[in-house]
C-alpha positions in Angstrom: 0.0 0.0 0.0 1.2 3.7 -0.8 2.3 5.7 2.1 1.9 9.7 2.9 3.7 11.6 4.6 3.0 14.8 6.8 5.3 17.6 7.9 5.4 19.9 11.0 7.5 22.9 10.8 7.1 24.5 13.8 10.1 27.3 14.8 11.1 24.8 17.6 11.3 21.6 16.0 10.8 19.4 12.4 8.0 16.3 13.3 7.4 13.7 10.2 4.8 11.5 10.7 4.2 8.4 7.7 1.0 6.5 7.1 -0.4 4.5 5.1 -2.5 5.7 2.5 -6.2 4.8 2.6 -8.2 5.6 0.2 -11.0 7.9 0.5 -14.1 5.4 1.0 -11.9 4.0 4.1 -10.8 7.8 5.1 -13.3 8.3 8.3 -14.1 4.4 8.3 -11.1 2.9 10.0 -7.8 3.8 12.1 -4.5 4.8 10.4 -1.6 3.1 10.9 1.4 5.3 11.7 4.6 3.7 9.9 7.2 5.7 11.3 7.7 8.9 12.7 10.5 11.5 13.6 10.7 14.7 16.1 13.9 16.7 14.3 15.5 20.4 15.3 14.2 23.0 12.9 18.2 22.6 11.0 20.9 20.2 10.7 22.7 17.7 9.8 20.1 14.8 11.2 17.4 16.7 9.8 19.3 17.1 6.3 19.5 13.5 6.5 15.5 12.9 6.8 14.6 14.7 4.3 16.3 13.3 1.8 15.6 9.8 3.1 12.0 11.2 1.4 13.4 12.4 -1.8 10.0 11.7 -4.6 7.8 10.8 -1.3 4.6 13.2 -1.9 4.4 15.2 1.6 1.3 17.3 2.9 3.3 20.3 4.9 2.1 22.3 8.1 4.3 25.5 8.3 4.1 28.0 11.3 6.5 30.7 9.7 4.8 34.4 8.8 1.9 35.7 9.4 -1.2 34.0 8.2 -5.0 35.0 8.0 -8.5 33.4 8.0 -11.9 34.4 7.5 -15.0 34.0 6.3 -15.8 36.0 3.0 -19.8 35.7 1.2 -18.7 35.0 -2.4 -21.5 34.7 -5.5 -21.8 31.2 -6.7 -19.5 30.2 -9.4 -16.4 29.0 -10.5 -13.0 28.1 -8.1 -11.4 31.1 -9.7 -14.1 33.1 -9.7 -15.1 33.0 -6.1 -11.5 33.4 -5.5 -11.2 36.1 -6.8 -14.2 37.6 -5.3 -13.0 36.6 -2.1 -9.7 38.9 -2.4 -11.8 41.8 -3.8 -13.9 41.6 -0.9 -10.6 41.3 1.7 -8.8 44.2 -0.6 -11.8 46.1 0.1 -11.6 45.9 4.0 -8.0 46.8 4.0 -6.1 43.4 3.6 -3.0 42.9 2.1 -3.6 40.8 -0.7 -0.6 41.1 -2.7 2.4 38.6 -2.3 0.5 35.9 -0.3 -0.5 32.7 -1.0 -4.5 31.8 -0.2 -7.0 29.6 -0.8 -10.7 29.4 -0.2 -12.3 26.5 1.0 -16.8 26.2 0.9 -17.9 27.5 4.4 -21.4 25.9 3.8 -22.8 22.4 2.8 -21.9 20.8 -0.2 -25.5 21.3 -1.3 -26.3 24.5 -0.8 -27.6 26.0 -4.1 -27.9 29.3 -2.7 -26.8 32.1 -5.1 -24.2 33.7 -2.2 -22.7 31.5 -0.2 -20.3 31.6 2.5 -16.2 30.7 2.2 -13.4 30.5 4.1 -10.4 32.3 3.1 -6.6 31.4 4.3 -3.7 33.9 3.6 -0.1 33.3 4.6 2.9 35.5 3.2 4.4 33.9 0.4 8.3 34.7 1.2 7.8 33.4 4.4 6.4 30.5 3.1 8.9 29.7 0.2 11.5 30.3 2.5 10.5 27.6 4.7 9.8 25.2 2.3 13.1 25.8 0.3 14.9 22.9 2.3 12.0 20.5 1.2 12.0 21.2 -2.2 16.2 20.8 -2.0 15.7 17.6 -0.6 13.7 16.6 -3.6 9.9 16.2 -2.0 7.1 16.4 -3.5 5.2 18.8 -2.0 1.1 17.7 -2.5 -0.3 20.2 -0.5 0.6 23.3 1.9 -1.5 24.7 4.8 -1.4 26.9 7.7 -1.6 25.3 11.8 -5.1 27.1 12.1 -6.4 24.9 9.1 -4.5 21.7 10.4 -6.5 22.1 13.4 -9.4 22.7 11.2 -8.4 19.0 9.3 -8.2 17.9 13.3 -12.2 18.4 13.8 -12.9 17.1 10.9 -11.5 13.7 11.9 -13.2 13.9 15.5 -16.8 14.9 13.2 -18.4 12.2 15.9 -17.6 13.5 19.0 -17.9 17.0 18.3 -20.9 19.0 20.1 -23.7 20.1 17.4 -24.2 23.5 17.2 -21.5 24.6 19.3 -18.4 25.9 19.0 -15.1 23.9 19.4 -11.7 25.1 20.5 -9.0 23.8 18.8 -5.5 24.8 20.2 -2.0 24.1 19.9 0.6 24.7 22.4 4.2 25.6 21.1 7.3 26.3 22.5 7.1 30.3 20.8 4.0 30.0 19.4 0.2 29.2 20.1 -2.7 29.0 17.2 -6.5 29.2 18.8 -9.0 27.2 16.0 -12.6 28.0 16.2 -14.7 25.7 14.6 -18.6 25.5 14.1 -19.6 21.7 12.1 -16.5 21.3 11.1 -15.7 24.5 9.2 -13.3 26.7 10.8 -15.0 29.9 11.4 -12.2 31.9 13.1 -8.3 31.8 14.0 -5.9 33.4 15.8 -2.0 33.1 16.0 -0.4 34.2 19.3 3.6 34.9 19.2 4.0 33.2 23.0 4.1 29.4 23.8 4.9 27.2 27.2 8.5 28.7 27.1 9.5 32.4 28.4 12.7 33.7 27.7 14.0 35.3 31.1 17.6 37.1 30.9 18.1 35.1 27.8 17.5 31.6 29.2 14.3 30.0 28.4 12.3 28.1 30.8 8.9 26.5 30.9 6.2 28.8 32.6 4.1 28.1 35.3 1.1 26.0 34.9 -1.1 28.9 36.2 0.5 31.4 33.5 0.1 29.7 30.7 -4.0 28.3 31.9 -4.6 32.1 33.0 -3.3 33.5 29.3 -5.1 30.4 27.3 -8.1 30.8 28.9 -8.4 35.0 28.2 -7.2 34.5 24.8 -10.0 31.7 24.0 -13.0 34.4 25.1 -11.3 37.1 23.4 -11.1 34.9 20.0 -15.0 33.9 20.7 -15.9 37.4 21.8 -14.5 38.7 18.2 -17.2 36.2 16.4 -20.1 37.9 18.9 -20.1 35.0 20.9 -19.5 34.2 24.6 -18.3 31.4 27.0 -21.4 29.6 26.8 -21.5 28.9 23.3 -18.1 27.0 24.0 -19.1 23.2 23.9 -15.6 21.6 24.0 -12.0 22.6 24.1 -9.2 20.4 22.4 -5.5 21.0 23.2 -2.5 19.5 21.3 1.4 20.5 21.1 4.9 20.3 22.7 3.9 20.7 26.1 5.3 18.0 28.4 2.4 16.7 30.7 -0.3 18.4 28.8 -2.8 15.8 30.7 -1.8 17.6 33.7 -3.3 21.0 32.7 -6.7 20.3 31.8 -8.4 20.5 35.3 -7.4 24.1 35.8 -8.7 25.3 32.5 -11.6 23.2 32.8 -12.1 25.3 36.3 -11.7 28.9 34.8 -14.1 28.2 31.7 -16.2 25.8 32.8 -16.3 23.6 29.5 -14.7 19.8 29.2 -11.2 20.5 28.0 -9.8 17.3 26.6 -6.3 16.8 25.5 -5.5 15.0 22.3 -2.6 12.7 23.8 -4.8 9.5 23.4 -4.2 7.3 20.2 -7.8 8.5 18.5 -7.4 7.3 15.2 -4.5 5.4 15.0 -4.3 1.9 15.2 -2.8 1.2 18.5 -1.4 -2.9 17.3 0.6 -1.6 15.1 2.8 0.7 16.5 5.9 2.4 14.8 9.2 1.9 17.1 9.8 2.7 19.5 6.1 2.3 20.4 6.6 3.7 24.3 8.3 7.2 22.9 5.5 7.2 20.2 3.0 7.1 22.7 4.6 9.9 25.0 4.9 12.1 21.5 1.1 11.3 20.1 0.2 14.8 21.1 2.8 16.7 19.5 2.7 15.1 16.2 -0.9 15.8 15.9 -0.5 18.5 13.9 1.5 15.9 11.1 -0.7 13.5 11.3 -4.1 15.1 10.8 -2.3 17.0 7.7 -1.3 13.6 6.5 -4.4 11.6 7.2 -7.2 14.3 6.1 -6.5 14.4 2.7 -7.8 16.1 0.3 -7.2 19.2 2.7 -9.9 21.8 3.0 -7.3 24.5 2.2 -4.4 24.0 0.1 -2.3 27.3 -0.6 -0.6 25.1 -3.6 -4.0 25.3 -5.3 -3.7 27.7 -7.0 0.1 27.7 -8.1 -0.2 24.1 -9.1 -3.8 24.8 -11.4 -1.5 27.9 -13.3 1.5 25.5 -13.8 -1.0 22.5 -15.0 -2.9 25.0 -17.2 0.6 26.1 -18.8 2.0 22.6 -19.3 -1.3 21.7 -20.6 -1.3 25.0 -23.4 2.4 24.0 -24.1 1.6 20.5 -24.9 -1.5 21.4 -26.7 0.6 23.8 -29.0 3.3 21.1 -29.7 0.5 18.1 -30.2 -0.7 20.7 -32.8 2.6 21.5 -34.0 3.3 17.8 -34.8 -0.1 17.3 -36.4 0.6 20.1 -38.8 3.5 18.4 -39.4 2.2 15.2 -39.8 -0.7 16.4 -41.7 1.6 18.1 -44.3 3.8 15.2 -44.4 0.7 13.1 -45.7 -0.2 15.8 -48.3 3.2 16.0 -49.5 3.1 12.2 -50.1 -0.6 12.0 -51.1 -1.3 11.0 -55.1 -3.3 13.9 -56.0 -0.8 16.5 -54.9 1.9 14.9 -56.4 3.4 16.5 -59.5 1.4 14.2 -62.5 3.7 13.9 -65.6 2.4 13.4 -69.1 2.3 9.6 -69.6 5.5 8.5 -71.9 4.4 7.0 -75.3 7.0 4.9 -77.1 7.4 6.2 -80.6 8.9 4.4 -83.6 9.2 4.5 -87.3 6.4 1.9 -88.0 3.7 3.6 -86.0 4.1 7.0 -86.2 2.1 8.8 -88.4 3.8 11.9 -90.6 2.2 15.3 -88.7 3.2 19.1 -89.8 5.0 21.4 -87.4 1.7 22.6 -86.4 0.0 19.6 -85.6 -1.8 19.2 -88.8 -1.1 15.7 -90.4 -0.3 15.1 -93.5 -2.6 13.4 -96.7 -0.2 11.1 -97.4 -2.5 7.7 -97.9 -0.5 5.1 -97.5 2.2 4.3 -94.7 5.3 1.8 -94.9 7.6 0.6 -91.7 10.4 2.4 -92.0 12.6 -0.6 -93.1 15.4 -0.8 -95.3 14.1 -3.2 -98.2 16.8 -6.3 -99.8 19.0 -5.5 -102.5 17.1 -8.5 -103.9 13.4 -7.2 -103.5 14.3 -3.5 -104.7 16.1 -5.2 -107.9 13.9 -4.8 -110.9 13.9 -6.7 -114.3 16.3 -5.4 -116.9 14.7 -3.3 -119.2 15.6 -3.3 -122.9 15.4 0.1 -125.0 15.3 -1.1 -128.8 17.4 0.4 -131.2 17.2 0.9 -134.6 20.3 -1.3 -136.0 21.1 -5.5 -136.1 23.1 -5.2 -132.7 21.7 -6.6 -130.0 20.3 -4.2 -126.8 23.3 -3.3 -124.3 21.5 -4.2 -121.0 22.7 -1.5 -118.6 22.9 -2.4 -114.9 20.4 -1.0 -112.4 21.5 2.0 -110.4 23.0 0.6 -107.0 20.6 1.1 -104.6 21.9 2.4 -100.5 19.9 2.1 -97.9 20.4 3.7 -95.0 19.8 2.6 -91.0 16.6 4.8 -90.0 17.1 6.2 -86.6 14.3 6.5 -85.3 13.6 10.3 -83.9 10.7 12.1 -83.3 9.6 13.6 -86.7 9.8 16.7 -87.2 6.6 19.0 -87.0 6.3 20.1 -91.2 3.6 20.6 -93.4 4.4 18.7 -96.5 2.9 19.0 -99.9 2.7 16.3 -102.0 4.7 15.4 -104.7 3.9 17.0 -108.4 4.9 14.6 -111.5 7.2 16.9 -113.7 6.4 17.2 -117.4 8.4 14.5 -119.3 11.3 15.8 -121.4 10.9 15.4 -125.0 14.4 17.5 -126.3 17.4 15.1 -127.7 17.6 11.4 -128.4 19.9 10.9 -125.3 18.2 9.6 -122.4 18.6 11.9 -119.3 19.4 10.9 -115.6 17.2 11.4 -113.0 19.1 14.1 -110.5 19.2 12.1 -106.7 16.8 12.7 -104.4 17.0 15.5 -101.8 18.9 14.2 -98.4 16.8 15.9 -95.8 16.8 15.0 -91.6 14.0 13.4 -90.8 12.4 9.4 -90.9 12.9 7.6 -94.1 9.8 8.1 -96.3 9.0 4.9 -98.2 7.1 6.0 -101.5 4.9 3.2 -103.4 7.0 3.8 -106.4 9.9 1.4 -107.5 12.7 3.2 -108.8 13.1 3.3 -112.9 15.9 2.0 -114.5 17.2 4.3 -117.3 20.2 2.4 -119.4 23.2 3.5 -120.3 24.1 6.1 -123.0 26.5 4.0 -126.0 29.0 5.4 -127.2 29.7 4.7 -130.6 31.6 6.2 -133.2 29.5 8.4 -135.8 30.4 5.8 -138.6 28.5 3.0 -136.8 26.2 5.1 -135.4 22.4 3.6 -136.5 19.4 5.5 -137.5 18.1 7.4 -134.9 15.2 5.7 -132.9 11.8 7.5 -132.8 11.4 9.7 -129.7 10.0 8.2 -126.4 9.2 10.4 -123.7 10.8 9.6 -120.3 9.2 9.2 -117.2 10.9 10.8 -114.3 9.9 9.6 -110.5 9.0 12.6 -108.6 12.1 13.9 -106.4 11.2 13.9 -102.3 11.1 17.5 -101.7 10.9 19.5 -98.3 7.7 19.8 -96.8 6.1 23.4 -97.1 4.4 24.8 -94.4 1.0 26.1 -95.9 -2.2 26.8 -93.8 -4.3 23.9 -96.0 -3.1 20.1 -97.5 -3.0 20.1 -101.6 -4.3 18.2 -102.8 -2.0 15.5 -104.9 -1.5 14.8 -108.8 -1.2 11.5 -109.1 2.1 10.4 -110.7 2.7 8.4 -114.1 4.0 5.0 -113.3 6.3 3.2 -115.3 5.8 0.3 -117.1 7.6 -2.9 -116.7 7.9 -2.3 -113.3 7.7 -4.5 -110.2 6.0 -3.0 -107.3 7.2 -3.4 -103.8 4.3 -4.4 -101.7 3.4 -2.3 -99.1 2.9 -3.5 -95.3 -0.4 -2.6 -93.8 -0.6 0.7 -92.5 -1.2 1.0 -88.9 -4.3 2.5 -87.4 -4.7 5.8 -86.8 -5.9 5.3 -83.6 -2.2 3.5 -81.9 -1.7 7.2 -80.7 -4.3 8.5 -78.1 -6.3 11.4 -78.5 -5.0 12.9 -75.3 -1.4 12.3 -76.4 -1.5 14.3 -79.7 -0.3 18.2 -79.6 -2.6 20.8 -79.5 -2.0 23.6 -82.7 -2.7 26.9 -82.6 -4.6 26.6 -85.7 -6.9 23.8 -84.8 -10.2 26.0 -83.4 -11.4 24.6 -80.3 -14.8 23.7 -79.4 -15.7 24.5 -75.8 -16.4 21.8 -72.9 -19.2 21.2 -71.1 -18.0 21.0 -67.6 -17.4 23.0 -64.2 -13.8 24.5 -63.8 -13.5 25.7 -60.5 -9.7 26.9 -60.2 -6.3 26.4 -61.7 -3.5 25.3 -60.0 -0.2 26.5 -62.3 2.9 26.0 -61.6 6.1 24.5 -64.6 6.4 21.5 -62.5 2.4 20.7 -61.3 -0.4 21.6 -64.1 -3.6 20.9 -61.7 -7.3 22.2 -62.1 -10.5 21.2 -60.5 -13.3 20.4 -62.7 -16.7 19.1 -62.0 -15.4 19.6 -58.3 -12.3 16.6 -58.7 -8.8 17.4 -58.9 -7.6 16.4 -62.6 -4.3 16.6 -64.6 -3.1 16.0 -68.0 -4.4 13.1 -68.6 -7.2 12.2 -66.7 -10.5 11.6 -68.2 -13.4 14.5 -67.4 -16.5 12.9 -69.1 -15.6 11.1 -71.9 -13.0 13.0 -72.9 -8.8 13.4 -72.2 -7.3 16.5 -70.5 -3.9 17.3 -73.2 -2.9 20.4 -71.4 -3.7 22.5 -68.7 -2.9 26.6 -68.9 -3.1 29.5 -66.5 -6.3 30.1 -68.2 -8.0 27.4 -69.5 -7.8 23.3 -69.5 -7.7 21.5 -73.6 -9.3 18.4 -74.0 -9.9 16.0 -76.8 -13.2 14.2 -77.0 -13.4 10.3 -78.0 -13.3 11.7 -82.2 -10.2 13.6 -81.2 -11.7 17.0 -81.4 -9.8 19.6 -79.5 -12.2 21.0 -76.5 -11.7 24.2 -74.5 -12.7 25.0 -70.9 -11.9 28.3 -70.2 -11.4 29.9 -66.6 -14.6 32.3 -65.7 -16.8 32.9 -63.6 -19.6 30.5 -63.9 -18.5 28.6 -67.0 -19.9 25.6 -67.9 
């Protein structure tokens, strides 16, 4: 079981007293059982010691230094802090110090009294005084649970003896010091006045102290209880019971006078009330002598909660700051952690355009502006056999007995297409030139124009013109009737115009074996979303909901139709190509370039 432990700090001496902790169903149910106790000088080396044999040991502390106050203060109904607070305006206003002590209020009335005012009791103590003697506590490493005055210990003391005290009457609760005396009035168990007196059992005489006479001190106890009842308007028949507790050796022995000269019971609280008397701390007999002057330390200990605690209110501002601190740093982190999952989320993520893997066969011939080319027919980019491209000699008849000279074909070179993304070009197709009629000399066809770009395959095989013979003018036969000759079309640059032309049809030659073409691919192996958008291609407008753009070069982001899309992503039926500051271009499922333009209210 947990232990407590209570501390007396009176300006004569240091009393611990540890229990065990009961809890609080069992508080006012049963007897305590004292562990172990200690009576120590205010300082020193042995008290030093103690202390620190307590070090993390949660201690309720009764201190005696500087000059403490209670009363009772009608507060409205409300709130801890704001009945506090009431309760020092009202003290301010009769001329209390208020600033630089350390108080506490504690309900004066039952716990269910509704009543809109209602009555408290307030406890002030100075705070230096207070700090100062708690500074050796704190050094030894205690952890101090709560911190009251002797007035309200005695106050903790009636509350413990609630069956044996008089209804309706008042109680005296005192305790006898060496310097010091406190006088506790109590009314139910609610402390209703008290009084500290700066003069104990021991008078100082030419500088040596003493005990007084047994007469003295029952002579000045007794005046000073009537005064402290007088002050409350009441008198020495309202008393119904005095209670006295301290260092005073033989207190036993001082009850029958001051029972004489107020005429009330006076008991002394030397007996073990409360405590289980089997189990005894050693050693039991000095235990037994000392019961009535750790009182004080035990009742702190044992009555816990206390009614007044002058750490309330210190400790509620330091849990209230921790709390805000870790409040702002749990909220810190979330950011943090809320970001972090943003950061790493899909959506927010910069969406690149999806790569497409391009190559000769596929890819259809498109102009620099995006508008493709008429071309009708499209070959993979392959260079054909020697073998395949080889056509038939062909035979030019002449006009003598010799037979034809068979010329060779031209060698044909093929090149290694690299494949490249083609160049954007508007092309017009090629125009047959009118054949050459002039001279009987066949002419050569001038190469074809080398240009950097993919290979172009044309339907056309190439022709075979023969070889001029030379022969000398003697031998030379009769000239053979003209024959026009057909000239392939040269591969010319693309020209960028607005429009395709449309093509002439060129004259094939005859006796010519055509290359058979491989299947053109479909049009369709390129998405709609993946083609270019021209400046020249009008676009249609969209039928959607743009809400906002976000633009940035690296993340192209708008919200349509209330959804986050990029390029891309599909916004009823149709792609998203590009996104702009401005506006978002799609293409429909017939490739048709859309528009949805950033306004207010488009649609």
């Amino acid at each position: 079981m947990a232990t407590r432990v209570g501390i007396d700090l009176s300006p004569a001496s240091c009393r611990v007293v540890e229990i065990d902790a009961a809890p609080a169903w069992r508080r006012h149910k049963g007897e305590t059982r004292v562990r172990s106790f200690a009576v120590l000088p205010p300082s020193g080396p042995e008290t030093r010691a103690k202390l620190e044999s307590l070090r993390k040991r949660h201690a309720a502390v009764v201190v005696w230094d500087g000059p403490s106050d209670h009363r009772q203060v009608t507060v409205t109904r409300g709130s801890y802090e704001s009945m506090r607070a009431d309760a020092f305006g009202a003290l301010a206003a009769a001329g209390l110090q208020t600033r630089g002590v350390w108080a506490d209020i504690s309900p004066a009335s039952g716990r269910w009294d509704r009543a809109k005012r209602r009555p408290v009791v307030v406890a002030l103590a100075s705070g230096s005084a207070l700090a100062s003697a708690l500074q050796p506590l704190v050094d030894a490493g205690i952890c101090l649970r709560s911190v009251t005055t002797p007035a309200m210990a005695l106050a903790s003391m009636a509350r413990l003896r609630r069956p044996f005290s008089v209804p309706d009457a008042i109680e005296v609760y005192v305790a006898l010091e060496e310097e010091v005396t406190c006088i506790t009035l109590v009314r139910g168990a609610v402390l209703v006045a008290a009084r500290l007196l700066a003069w104990g059992y021991v008078g100082h005489l030419d500088a040596l102290s003493q005990q007084r006479e047994r007469d003295d001190i029952t002579t000045r106890l007794a005046g000073a209880i009537r005064e402290s009842v007088a002050s409350i308007g009441g008198s020495s028949g309202d008393i119904g019971q005095v209670c006295i507790c301290g260092g005073l050796p033989e207190l036993r022995s001082m009850t029958a006078p001051l029972m004489e000269r107020l005429d009330v019971e006076v008991e002394p609280l030397d007996s073990l009330f409360g405590i289980n008397a089997v189990l005894l701390p050693e050693p039991a007999d000095e235990f037994r002598e000392r019961v009535a002057e750790l009182r004080l330390a035990w009742a702190a200990a044992a009555d816990w909660p206390p009614p007044i605690n002058l750490l309330r209110a210190r400790s509620s501002h330091a849990s209230k700051t921790t709390l805000s601190r870790a409040a702002v740093a749990t909220g810190v982190a979330a950011g943090l952690v809320v970001g972090w999952r943003v950061e790493q989320s899909q959506w927010w993520r910069s969406t690149a355009p999806r790569s497409v893997t391009r190559t000769a066969t596929n890819m259809p011939s498109r102009a620099r502006e995006g508008v493709p080319t008429s071309a009708p027919t499209r070959t993979p980019a392959m260079a054909p056999s020697a073998a395949a491209n080889r056509p038939p000699a062909a035979t030019i008849p002449t006009g003598g007995n010799k037979p034809p000279i068979v010329s060779a074909p031209p060698a044909a070179i093929t090149r290694t297409p690299v494949v490249t993304a083609p160049p954007a070009a508007m092309t017009r197709p090629p125009v047959a030139p009118a054949p050459s009629g002039a001279g009987n000399r066949p002419s050569l066809a001038p190469p074809p124009a080398v240009v950097n770009k993919a290979p172009v395959v044309l339907n056309n095989p190439p022709v075979v013109v023969p070889a001029p013979r030379r022969v000398s003018p003697a031998q030379a036969p009769a000239p053979a009737p003209e024959r026009p000759l057909l000239i392939p079309p040269p591969v010319t640059p693309r020209a960028e115009v607005p429009a395709p032309v449309p093509s002439v049809p060129s004259v094939r030659p005859p006796a010519v074996t055509p290359v058979v073409p491989m299947p053109a691919p479909a049009r369709d192996r390129v998405p709609a979303h993946a083609r270019p958008t021209s400046p020249l291609e009008v676009a249609l407008p969209f039928d959607a909901v743009l809400g906002t753009i976000l633009y940035s070069p690296d993340r192209k982001l708008a919200i349509v139709d209330g959804r986050i899309v990029g390029p891309a992503d599909e916004v009823r039926g149709a792609r998203v190509v590009d996104i702009t500051p401005s506006a978002v271009m799609l293409r429909d499922a017939q490739g048709r370039l859309r528009r949805l333009a950033l306004s207010a209210g488009s649609r």
